[in-house]
Short mmCIF file of the C-alpha atoms (twelve columns), coordinates in Angstrom:
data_MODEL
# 
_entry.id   MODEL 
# 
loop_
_atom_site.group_PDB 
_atom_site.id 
_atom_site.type_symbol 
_atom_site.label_atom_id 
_atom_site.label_alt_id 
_atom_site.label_comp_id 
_atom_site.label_asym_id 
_atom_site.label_seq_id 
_atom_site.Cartn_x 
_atom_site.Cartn_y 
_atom_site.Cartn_z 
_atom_site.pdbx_PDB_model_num 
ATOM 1   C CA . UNK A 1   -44.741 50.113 11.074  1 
ATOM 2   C CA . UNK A 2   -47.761 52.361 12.921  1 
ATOM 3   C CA . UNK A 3   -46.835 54.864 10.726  1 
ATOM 4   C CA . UNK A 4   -47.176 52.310 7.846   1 
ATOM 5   C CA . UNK A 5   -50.245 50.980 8.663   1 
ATOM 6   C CA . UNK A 6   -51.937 55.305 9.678   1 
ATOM 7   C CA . UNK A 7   -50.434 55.915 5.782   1 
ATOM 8   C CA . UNK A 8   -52.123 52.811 4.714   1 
ATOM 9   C CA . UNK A 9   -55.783 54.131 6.451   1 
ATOM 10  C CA . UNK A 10  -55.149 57.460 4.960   1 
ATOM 11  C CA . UNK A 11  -54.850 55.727 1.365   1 
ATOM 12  C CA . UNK A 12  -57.628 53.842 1.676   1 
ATOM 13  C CA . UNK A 13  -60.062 57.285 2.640   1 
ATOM 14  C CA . UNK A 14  -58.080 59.419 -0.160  1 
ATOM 15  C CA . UNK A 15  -58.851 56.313 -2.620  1 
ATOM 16  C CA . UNK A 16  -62.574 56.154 -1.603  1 
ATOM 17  C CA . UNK A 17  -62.778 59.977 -2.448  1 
ATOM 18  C CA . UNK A 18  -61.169 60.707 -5.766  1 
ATOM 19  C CA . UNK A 19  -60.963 57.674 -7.352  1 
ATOM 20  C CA . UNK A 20  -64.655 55.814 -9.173  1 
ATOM 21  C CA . UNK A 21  -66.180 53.464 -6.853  1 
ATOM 22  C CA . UNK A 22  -65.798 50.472 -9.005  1 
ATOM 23  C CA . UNK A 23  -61.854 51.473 -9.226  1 
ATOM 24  C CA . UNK A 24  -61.760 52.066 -5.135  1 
ATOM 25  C CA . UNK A 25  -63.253 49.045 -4.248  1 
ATOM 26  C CA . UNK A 26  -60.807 46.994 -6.624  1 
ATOM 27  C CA . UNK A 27  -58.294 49.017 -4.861  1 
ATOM 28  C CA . UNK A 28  -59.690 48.661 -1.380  1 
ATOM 29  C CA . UNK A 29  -58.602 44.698 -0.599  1 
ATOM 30  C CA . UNK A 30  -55.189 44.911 -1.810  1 
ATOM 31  C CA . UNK A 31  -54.410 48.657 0.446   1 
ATOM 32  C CA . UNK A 32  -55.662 46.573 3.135   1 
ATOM 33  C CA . UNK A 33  -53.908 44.088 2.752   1 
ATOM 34  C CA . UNK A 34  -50.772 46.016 4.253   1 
ATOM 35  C CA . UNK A 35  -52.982 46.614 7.509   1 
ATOM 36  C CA . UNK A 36  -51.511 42.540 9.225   1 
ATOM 37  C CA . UNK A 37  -48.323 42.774 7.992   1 
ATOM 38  C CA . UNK A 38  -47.897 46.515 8.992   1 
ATOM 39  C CA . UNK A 39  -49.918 45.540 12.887  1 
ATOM 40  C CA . UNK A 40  -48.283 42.204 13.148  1 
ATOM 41  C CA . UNK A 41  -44.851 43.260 13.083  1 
ATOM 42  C CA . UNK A 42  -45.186 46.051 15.452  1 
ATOM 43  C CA . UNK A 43  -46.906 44.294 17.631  1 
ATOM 44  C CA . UNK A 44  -44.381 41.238 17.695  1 
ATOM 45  C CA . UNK A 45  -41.685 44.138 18.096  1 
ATOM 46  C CA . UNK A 46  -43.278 45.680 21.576  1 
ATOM 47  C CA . UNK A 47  -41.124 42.640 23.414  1 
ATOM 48  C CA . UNK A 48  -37.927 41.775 22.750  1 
ATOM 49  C CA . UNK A 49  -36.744 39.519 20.200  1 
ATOM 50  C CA . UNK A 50  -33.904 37.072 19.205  1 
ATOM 51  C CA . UNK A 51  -31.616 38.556 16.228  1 
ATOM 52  C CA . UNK A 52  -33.148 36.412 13.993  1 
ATOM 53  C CA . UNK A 53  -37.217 36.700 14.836  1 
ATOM 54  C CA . UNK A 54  -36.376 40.581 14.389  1 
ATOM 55  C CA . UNK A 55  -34.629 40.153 11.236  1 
ATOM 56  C CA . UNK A 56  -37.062 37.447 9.241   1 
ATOM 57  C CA . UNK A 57  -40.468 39.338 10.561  1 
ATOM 58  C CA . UNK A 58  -39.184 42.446 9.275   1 
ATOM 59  C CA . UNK A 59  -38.705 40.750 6.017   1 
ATOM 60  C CA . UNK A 60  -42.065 39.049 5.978   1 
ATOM 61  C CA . UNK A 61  -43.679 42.689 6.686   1 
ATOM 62  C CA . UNK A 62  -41.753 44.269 4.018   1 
ATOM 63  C CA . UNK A 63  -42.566 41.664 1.637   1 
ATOM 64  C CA . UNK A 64  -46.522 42.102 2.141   1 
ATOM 65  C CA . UNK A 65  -46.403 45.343 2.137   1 
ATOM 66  C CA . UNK A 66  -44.639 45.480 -1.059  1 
ATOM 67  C CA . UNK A 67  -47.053 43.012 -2.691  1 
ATOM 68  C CA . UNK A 68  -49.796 45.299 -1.637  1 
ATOM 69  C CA . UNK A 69  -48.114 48.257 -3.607  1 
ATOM 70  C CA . UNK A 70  -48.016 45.643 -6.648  1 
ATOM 71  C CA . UNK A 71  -51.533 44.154 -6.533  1 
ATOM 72  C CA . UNK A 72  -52.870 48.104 -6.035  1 
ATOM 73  C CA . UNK A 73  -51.539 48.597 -8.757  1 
ATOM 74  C CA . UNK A 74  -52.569 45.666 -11.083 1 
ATOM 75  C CA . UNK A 75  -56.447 46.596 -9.197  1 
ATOM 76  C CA . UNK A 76  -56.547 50.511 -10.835 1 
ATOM 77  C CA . UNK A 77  -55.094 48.997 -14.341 1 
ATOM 78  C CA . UNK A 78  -52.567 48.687 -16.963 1 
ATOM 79  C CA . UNK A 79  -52.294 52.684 -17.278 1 
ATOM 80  C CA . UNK A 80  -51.446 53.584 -13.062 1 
ATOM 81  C CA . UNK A 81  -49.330 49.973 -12.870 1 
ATOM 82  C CA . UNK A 82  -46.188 51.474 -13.821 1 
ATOM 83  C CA . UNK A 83  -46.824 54.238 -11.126 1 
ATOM 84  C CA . UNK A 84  -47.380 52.034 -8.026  1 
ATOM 85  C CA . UNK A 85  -44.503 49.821 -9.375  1 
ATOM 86  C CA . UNK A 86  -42.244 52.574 -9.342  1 
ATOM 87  C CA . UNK A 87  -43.867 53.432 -5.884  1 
ATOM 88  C CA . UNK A 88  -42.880 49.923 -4.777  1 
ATOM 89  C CA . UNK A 89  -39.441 50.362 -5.998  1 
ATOM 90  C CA . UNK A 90  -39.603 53.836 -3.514  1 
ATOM 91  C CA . UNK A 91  -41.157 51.700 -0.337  1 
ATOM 92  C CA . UNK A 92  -38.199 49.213 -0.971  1 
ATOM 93  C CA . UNK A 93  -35.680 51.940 -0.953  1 
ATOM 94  C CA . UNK A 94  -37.488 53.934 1.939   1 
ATOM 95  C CA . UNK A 95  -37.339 50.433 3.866   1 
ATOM 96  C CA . UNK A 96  -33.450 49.478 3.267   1 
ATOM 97  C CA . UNK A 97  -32.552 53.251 4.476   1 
ATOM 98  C CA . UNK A 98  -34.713 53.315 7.318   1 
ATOM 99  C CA . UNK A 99  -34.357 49.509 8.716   1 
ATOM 100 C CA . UNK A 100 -30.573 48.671 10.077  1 
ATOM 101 C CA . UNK A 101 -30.571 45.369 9.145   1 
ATOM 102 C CA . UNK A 102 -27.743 43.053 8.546   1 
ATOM 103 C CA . UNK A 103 -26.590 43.141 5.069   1 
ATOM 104 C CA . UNK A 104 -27.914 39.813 3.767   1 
ATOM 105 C CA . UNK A 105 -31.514 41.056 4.965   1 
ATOM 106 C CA . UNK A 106 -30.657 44.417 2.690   1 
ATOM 107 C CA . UNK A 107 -29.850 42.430 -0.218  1 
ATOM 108 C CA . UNK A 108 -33.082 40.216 0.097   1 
ATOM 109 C CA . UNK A 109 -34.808 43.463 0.576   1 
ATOM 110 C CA . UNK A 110 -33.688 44.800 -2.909  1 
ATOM 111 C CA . UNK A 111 -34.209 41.319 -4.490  1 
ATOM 112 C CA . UNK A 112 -37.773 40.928 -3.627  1 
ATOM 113 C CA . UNK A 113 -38.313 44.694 -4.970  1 
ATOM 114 C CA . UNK A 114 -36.624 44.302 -8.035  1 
ATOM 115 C CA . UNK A 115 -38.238 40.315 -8.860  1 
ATOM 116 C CA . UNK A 116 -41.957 42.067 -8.321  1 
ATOM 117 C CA . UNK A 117 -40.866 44.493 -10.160 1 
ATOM 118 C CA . UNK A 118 -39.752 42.702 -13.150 1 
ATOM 119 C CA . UNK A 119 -42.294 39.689 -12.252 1 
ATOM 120 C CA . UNK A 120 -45.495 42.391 -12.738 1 
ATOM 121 C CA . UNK A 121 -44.081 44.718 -15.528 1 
ATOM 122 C CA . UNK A 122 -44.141 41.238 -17.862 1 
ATOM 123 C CA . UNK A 123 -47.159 39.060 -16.662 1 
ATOM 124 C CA . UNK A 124 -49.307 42.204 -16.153 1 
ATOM 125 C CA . UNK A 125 -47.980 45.222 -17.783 1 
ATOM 126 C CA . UNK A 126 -47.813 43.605 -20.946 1 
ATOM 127 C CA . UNK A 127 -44.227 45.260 -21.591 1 
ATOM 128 C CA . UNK A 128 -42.213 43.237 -23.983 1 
ATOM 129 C CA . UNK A 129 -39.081 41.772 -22.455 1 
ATOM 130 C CA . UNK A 130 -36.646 43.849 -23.344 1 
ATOM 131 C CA . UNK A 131 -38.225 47.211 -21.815 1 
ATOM 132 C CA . UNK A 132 -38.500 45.165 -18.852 1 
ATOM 133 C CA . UNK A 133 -35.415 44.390 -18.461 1 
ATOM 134 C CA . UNK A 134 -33.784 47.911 -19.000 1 
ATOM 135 C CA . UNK A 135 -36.281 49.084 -16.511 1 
ATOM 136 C CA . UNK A 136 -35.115 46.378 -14.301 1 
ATOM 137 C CA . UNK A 137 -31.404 47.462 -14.675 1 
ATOM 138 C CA . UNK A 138 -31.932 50.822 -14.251 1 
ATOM 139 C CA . UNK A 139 -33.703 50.447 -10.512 1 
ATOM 140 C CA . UNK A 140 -31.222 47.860 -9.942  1 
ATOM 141 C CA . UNK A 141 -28.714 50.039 -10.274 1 
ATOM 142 C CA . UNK A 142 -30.320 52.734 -7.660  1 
ATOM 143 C CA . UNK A 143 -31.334 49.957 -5.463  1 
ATOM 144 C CA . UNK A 144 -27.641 48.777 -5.445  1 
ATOM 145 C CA . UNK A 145 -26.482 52.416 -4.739  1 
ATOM 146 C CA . UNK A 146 -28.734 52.361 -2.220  1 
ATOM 147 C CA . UNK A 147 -27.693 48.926 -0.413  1 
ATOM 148 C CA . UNK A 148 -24.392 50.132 -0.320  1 
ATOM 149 C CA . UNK A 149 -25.200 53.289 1.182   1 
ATOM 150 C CA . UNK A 150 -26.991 51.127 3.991   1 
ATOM 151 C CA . UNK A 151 -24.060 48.899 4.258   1 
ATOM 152 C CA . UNK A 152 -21.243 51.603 4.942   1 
ATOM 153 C CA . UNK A 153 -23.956 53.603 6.841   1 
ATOM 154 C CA . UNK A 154 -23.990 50.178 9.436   1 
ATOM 155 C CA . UNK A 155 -20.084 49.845 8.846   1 
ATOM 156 C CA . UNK A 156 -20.195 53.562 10.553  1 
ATOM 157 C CA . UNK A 157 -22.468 53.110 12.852  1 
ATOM 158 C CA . UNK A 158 -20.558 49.951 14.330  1 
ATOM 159 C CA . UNK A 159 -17.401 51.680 14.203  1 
ATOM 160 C CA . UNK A 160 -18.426 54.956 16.333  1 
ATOM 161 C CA . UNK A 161 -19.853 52.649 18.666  1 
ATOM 162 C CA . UNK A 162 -16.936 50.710 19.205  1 
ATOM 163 C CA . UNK A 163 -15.110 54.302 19.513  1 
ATOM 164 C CA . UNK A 164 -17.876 55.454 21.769  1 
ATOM 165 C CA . UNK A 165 -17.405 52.463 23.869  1 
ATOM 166 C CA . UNK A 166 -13.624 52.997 24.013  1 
ATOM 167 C CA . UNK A 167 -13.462 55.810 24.745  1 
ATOM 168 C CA . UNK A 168 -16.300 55.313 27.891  1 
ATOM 169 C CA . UNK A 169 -13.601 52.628 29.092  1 
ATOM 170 C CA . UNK A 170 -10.323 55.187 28.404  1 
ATOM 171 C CA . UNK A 171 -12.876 57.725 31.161  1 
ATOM 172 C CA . UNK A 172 -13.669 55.302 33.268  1 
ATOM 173 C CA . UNK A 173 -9.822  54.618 33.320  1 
ATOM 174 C CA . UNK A 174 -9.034  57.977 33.934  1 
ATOM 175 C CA . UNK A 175 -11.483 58.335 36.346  1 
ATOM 176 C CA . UNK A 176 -10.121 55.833 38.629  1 
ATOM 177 C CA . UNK A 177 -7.240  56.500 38.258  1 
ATOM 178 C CA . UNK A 178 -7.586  59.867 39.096  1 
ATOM 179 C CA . UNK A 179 -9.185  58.740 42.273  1 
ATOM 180 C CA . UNK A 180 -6.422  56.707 42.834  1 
ATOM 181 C CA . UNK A 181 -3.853  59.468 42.712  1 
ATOM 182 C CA . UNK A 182 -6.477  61.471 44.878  1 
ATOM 183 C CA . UNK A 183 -6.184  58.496 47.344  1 
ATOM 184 C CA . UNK A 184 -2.694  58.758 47.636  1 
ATOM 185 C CA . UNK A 185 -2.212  62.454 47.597  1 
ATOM 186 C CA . UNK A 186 -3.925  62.431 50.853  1 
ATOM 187 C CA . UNK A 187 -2.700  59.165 52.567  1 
ATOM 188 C CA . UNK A 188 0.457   58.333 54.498  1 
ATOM 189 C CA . UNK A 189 2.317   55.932 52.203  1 
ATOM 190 C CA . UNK A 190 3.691   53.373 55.317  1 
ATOM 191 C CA . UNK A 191 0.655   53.610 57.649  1 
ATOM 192 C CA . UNK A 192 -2.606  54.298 55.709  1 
ATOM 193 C CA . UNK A 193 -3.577  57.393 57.505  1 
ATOM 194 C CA . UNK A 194 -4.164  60.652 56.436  1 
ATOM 195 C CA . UNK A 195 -1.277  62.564 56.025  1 
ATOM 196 C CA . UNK A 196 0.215   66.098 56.613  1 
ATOM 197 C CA . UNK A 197 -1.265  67.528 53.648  1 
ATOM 198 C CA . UNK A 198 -5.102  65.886 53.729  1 
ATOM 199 C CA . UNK A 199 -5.073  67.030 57.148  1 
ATOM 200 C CA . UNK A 200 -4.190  70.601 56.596  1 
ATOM 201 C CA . UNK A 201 -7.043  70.473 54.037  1 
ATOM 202 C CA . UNK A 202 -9.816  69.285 56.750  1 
ATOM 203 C CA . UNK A 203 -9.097  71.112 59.313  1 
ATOM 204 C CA . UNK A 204 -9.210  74.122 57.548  1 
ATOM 205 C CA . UNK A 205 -12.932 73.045 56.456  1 
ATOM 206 C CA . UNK A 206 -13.838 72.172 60.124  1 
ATOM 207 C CA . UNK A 207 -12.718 75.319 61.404  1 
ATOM 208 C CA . UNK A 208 -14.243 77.688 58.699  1 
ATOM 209 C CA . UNK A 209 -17.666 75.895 59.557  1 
ATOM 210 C CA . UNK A 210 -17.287 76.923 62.789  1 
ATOM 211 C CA . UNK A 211 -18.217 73.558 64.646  1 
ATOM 212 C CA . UNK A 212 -16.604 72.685 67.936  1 
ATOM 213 C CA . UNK A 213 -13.530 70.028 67.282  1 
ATOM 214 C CA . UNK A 214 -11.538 67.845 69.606  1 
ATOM 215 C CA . UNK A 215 -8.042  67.194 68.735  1 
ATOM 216 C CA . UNK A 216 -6.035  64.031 69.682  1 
ATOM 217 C CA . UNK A 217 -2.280  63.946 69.901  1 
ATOM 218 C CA . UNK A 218 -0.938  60.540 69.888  1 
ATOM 219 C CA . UNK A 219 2.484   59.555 70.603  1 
ATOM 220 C CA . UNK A 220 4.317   55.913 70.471  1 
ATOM 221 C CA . UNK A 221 5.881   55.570 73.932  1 
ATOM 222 C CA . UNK A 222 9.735   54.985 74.018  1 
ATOM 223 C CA . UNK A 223 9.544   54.384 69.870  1 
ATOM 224 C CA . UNK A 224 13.064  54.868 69.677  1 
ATOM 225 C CA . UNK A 225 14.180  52.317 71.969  1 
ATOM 226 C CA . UNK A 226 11.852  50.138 69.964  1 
ATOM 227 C CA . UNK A 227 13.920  51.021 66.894  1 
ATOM 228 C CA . UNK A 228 17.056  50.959 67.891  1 
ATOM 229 C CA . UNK A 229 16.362  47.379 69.520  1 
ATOM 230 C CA . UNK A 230 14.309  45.652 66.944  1 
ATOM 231 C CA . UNK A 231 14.937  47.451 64.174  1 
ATOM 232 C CA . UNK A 232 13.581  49.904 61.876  1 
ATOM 233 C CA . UNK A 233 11.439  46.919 59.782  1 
ATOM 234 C CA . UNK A 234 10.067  45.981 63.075  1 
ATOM 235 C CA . UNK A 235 9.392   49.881 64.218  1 
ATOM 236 C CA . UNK A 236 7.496   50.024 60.453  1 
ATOM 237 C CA . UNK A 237 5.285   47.132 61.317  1 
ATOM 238 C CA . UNK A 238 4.281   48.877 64.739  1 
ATOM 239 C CA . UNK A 239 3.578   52.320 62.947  1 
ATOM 240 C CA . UNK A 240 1.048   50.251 60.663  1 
ATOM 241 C CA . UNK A 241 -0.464  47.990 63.311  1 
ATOM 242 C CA . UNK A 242 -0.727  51.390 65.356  1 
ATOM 243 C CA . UNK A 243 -2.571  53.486 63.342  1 
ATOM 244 C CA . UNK A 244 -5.188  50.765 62.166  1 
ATOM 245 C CA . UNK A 245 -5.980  50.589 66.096  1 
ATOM 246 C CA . UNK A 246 -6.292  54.056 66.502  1 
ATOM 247 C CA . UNK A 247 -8.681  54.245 63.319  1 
ATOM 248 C CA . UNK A 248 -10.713 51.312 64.575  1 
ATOM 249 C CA . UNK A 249 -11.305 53.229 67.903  1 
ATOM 250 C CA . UNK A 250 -12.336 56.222 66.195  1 
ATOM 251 C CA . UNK A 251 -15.835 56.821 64.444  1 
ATOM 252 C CA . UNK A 252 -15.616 55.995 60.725  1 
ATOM 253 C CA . UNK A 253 -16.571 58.782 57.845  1 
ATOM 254 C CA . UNK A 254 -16.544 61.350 60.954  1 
ATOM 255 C CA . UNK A 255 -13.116 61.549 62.553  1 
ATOM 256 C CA . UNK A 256 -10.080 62.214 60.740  1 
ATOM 257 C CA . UNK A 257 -7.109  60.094 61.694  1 
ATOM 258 C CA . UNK A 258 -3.446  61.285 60.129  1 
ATOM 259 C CA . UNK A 259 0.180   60.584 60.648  1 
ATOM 260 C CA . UNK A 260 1.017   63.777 62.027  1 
ATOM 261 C CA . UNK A 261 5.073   63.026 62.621  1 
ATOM 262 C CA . UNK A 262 7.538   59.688 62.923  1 
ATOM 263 C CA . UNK A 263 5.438   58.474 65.343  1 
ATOM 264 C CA . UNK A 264 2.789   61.022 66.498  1 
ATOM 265 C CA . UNK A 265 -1.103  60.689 65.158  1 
ATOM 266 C CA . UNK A 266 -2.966  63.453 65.603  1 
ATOM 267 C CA . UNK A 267 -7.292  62.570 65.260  1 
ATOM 268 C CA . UNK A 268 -9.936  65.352 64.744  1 
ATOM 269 C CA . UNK A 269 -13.141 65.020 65.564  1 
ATOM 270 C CA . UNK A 270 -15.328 67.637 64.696  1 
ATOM 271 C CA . UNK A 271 -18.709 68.015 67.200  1 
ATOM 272 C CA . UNK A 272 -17.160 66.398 70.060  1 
ATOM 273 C CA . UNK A 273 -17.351 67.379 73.601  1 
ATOM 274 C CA . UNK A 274 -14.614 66.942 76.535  1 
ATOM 275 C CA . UNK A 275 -16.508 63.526 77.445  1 
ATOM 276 C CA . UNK A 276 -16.531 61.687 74.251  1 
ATOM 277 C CA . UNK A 277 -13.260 62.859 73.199  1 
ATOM 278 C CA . UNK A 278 -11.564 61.662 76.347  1 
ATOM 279 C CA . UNK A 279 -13.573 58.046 75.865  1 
ATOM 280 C CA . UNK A 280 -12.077 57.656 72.478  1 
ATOM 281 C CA . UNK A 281 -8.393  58.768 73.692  1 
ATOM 282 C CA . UNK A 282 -8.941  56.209 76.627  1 
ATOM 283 C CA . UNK A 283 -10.095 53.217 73.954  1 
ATOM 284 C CA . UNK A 284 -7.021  54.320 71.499  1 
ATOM 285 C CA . UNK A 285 -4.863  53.802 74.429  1 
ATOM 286 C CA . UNK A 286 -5.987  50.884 76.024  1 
ATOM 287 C CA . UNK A 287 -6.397  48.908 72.790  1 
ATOM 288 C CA . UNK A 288 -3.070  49.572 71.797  1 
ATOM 289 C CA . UNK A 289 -1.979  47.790 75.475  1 
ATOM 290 C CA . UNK A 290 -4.228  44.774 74.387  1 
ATOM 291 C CA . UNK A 291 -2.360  44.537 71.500  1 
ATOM 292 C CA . UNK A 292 0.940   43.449 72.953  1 
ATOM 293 C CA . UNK A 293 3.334   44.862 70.331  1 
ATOM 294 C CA . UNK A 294 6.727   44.426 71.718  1 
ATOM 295 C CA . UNK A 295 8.777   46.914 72.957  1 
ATOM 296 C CA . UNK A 296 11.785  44.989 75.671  1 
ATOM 297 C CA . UNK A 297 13.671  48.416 76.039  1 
ATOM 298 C CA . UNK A 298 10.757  50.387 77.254  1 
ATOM 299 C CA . UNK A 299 10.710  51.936 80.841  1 
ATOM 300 C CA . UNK A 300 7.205   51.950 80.913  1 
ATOM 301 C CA . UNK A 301 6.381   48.394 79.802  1 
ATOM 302 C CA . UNK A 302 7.508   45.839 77.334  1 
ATOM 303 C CA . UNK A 303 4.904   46.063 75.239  1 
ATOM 304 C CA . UNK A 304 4.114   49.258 73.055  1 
ATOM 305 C CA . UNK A 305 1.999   52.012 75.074  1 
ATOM 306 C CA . UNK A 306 0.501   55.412 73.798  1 
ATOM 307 C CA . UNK A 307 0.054   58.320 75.311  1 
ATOM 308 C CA . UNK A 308 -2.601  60.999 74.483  1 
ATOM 309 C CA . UNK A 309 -3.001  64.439 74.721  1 
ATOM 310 C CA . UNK A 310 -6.793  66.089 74.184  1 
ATOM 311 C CA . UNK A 311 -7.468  69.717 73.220  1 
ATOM 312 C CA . UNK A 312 -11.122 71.163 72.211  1 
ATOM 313 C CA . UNK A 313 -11.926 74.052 70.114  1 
ATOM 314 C CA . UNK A 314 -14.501 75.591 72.851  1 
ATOM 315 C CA . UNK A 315 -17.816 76.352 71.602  1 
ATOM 316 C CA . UNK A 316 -17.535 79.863 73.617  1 
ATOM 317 C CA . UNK A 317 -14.963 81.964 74.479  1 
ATOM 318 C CA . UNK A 318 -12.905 83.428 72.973  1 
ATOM 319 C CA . UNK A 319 -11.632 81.870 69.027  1 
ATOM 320 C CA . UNK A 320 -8.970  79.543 68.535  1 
ATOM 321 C CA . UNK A 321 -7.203  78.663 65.467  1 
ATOM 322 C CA . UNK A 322 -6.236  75.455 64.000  1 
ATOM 323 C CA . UNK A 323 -2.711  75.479 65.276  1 
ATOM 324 C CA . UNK A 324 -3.585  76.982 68.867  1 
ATOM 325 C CA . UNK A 325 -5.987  73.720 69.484  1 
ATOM 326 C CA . UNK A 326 -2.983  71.759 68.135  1 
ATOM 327 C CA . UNK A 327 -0.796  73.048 70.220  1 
ATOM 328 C CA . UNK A 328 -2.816  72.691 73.407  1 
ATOM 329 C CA . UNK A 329 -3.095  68.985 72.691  1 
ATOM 330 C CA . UNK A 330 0.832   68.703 72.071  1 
ATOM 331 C CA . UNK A 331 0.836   70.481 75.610  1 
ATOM 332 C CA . UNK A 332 -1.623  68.113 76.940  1 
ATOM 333 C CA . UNK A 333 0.804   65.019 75.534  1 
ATOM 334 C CA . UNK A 334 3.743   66.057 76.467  1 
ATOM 335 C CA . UNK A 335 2.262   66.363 79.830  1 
ATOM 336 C CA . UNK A 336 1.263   62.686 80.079  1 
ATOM 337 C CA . UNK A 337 4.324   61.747 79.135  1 
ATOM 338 C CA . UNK A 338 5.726   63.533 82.216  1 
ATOM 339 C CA . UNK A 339 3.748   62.124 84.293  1 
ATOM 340 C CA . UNK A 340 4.854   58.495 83.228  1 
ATOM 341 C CA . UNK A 341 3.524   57.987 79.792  1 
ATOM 342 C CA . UNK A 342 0.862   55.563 79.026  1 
ATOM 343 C CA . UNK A 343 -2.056  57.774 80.106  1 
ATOM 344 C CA . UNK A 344 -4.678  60.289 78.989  1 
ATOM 345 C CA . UNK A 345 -4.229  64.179 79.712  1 
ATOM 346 C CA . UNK A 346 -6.521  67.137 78.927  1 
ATOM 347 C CA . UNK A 347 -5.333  70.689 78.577  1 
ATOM 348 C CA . UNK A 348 -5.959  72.769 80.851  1 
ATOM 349 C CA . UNK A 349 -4.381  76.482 81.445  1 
ATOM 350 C CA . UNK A 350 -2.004  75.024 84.209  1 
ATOM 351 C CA . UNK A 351 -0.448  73.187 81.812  1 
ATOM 352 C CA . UNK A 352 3.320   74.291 80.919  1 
ATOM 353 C CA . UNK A 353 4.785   73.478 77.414  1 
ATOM 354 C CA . UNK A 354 8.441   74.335 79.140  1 
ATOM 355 C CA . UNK A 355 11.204  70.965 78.508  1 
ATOM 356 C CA . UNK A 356 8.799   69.400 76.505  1 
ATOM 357 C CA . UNK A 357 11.770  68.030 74.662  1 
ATOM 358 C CA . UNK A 358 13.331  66.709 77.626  1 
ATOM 359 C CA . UNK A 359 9.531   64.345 77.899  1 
ATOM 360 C CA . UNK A 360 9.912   62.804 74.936  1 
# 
């Protein structure tokens, strides 16, 4: 509608130049005429409106402006009426293509043109009525080409945006459940930890970035007994309740907790020193004793007890892989477990890995 109401300025200047003043002035009040319709619906559209306010103010505007075509027309006289009449006709068709309005708007649209048209060709044209009517029919018939046009233009329209909306949802869809796939790929299914495979996958990122890393080793005291006694339902429940303590002692979105065996977790925690690592081995251990899981045929105590084994990828020295560190801290475990299970161990190099079987 700003580019309505610019055109509109530009007629009025091209009017005052080549046409005789008496003719541009009788011209002048009807171009401006289009200047409030043309303003007033573009400023009503800066906000937001109902459906229905958008709808009826477009027709209002349309209809002004149109009547300005007609009455320009009827100002130059009878010879350059036909002209702006069939320019008329052209704004109305301009207007139903450009606008996506609902259809009954589009009709109204191509009424109003075709009842000024037919309206000014007899009461000021001075055509007889039956050239009026075959010009009538003959833009009717364009205009109706072109309201149908409109109408399976806005048929299209709505239908690719339904598509476009489906198929958003069918990615969305995918998407999550992609992620949920991803999620399990990398979890244990019983206990919620990592698992085997996820674990493989970070370690191998901690260790090509070079940072130190503590490993945990983790290890159910006497967790056959516990089977064999309560059952295997009972030894599930313990695995879960387990490794939810050991994550909850652990610090979230930095360590790694996974199941590592049957019941063995194994933590990484990449830039940890000797200190902190032992603090979190002690917490994991004595929050699993606060717990009081049973465990009646346990020769250590009748509730379930961990033991821990802590290895550290030294910051000097000479390099360690992955499964070197590992192995310290399954050195370091075993070793607690000789020593009566239910405690804390470090490696160190006086450690021996010889009967660690025989420990479990």
């Amino acid at each position: 509608m700003i580019w309505v109401a610019l055109l509109d300025v530009l007629m009025l200047a091209i009017s005052a130049l080549l046409l005789p003043p008496g003719t541009a002035a009788a011209v002048a009040p009807p171009t401006a005429l289009m200047l409030p319709f043309a303003f007033g619906a573009a400023y009503l559209w800066r906000s937001p409106q109902s459906r229905t306010a958008a709808d009826w103010s477009l027709m209002l505007a349309i209809s002004g402006i149109l009547l300005s075509v007609c009455l320009m027309g009827v100002a130059v006289g009878d010879l350059l009426l036909e002209r702006y009449l069939n320019i008329m006709l052209f704004v109305a068709t301009t207007a139903i293509v450009i606008f996506s309005v609902p259809f009954p708007q589009t009709l109204a649209i191509a009424g109003i043109a075709l009842a000024f048209y037919l309206l000014f060709q007899i009461g000021f044209a001075g055509s007889d009525t039956g050239t009026a009517i075959s010009g009538f029919m003959f833009f009717a018939s364009g205009l109706g080409a072109t309201v149908v046009a409109r109408r399976t233009m806005n048929i299209l329209a709505h239908k690719s945006f339904l598509l476009e909306l489906r198929d958003r949802k069918r990615l969305a869809e995918l998407a999550r459940t992609n992620l949920r796939l991803d999620r399990l790929s990398k979890t244990d299914g019983l206990t919620g930890a990592a698992n085997r495979h996820f674990l493989q996958e970070r370690s191998r990122d901690l260790w090509a970035s070079g940072c130190p890393v503590a490993i945990l080793m983790c290890d159910i005291d006497e967790f056959k007994a516990l089977n064999d006694h309560l059952g295997h339902l009972e030894g599930d429940r313990c695995l879960t309740e387990v490794a939810q303590i050991v994550t909850e002692c652990t610090r979230p979105g930095t360590d790694c907790v996974a199941r590592f065996g049957g019941e063995e977790f194994l933590v990484l925690m990449p830039g940890a020193n000797e200190a902190e690592a032992v603090a979190v081995a002690e917490r994991i251990r004595r929050a699993v004793g606060v717990a009081n899981l049973p465990n009646p045929r346990s020769r250590t105590k009748p509730t379930v007890t961990v033991s821990v084994g802590v290895a550290l990828r030294p910051s000097k020295g000479p390099a360690l892989s992955y499964d070197e560190v590992q192995k310290r801290a399954d050195a370091a475990l075993y070793a607690a477990k000789r020593c009566g299970r239910n405690r804390v161990r470090v490696w160190n190099p006086a450690l021996d890995s010889r009967g660690l079987s025989s420990a479990a």
